[in-house]
Structures are given as structure tokens and as C-alpha cells.
C-alpha positions in Angstrom: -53.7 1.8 10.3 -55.0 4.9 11.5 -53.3 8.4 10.9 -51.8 11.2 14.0 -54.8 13.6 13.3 -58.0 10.3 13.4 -56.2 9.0 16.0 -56.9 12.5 17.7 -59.9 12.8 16.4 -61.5 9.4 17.8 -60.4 10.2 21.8 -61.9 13.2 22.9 -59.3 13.8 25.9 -56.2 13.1 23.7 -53.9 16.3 22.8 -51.5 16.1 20.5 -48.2 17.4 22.9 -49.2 14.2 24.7 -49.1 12.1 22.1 -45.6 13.7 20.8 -44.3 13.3 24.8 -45.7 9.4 24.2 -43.9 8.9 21.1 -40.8 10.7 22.1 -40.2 9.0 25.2 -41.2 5.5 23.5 -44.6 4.5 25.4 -45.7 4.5 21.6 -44.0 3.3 18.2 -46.0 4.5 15.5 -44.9 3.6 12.3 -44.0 5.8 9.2 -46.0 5.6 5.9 -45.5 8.1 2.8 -43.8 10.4 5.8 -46.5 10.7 8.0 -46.8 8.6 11.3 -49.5 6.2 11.5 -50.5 3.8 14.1 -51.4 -0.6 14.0 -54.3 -1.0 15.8 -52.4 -2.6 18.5 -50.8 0.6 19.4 -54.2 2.8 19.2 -55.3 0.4 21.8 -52.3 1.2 23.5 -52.8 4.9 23.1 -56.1 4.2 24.6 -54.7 3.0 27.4 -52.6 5.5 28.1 -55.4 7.6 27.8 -57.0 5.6 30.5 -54.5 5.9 33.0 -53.4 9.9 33.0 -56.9 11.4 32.3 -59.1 9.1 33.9 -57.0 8.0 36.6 -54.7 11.0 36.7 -51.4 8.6 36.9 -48.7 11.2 36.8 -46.6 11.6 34.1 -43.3 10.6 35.8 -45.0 7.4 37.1 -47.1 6.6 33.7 -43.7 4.9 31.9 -43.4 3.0 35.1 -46.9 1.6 34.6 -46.9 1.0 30.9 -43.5 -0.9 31.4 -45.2 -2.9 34.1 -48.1 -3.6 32.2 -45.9 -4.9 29.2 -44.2 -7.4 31.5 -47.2 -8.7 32.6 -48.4 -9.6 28.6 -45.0 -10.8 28.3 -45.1 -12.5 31.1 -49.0 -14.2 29.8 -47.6 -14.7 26.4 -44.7 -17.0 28.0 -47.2 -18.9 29.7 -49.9 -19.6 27.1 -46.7 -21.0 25.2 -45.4 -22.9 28.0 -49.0 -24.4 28.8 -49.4 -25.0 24.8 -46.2 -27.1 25.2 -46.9 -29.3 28.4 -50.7 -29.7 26.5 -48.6 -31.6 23.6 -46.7 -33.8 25.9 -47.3 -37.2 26.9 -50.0 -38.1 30.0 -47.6 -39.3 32.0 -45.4 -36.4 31.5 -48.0 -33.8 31.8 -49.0 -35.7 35.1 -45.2 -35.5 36.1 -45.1 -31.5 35.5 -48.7 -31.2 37.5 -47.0 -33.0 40.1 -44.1 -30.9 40.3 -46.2 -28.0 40.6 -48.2 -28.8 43.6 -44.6 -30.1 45.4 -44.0 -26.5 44.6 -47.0 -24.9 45.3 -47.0 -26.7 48.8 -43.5 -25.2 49.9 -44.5 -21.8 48.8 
């Protein structure tokens, strides 16, 4: 976990009204411990790269929750399908063959 001011500390670019703008409008979910707000390392990655996309690629600030919200739909999207292929790889041959099958029927009428 890693505290508002090393969080700060370890991006050089990062200000502290962004981070605040980040929190408040919910690109970031910090948690709370001892009443000050500290960060999983999944979010300082996260902070990272948001960091990434309005000071190195200058994404505006009205189009950065777009981005972020697209980005998060894609891992969801991932996560669903590293399940769904973890599922089909505990089937039967025949029924994995069936659901291969199925998807080049598919992938043909595309």
C-alpha cells in the first residue's frame, strides 16, 4: 500500500489537484487507513496509467474517463475470456472439438 504523498513522490509528472480530480470523479478508489488515503498496488499502476495518457499523450481531461472506462472493459472483457477458455479446457475432447467447431461455422459467416 502506498500513501497520497509516495505515491507523489515516485511519478515526477503527478500533481496532487490531479490526483484529487482522479479520485473525485472515480478514475481511482483509494482506500482509507488510520484516515489517510492509501493506494493497492493495483491502483498505483492504474495511477500510472493515467499518468501515461494526459502527460505523455496529452488525452484531454474530458476524454481521459472515456478512455479509462474503455480500457476497463477491455480487462473485463479478457478476464471473461481467460475463464471461459479455462472452462472449455476442462471439458471433454469431443465437446471442446464441438465448441472449436462452432467457432469456425462462426468465424466463416463473419
Amino acid at each position: 500500500m502506498m500513501r497520497v504523498d509516495e505515491i507523489i513522490e515516485q511519478i515526477a509528472d503527478l500533481q496532487q489537484s490531479d490526483l484529487d480530480a482522479w479520485i473525485s470523479e472515480a478514475l481511482i478508489s483509494p482506500q482509507e487507513d488510520a484516515g489517510a488515503l492509501v493506494f493497492s498496488e493495483v491502483e498505483c499502476a492504474r495511477i500510472r496509467l493515467i499518468c501515461t495518457l494526459r502527460y505523455d499523450l496529452e488525452v484531454d481531461e474530458d476524454t481521459l474517463p472515456i478512455i479509462v472506462s474503455l480500457l476497463d472493459q477491455l480487462h473485463q472483457a479478457r478476464q471473461r475470456l481467460f475463464k471461459l477458455s479455462a472452462a472449455v479446457a476442462t471439458q471433454d475432447k469431443l465437446v471442446q472439438a464441438a465448441i472449436l467447431n462452432a467457432i469456425e461455422r462462426q468465424t466463416k459467416t463473419d
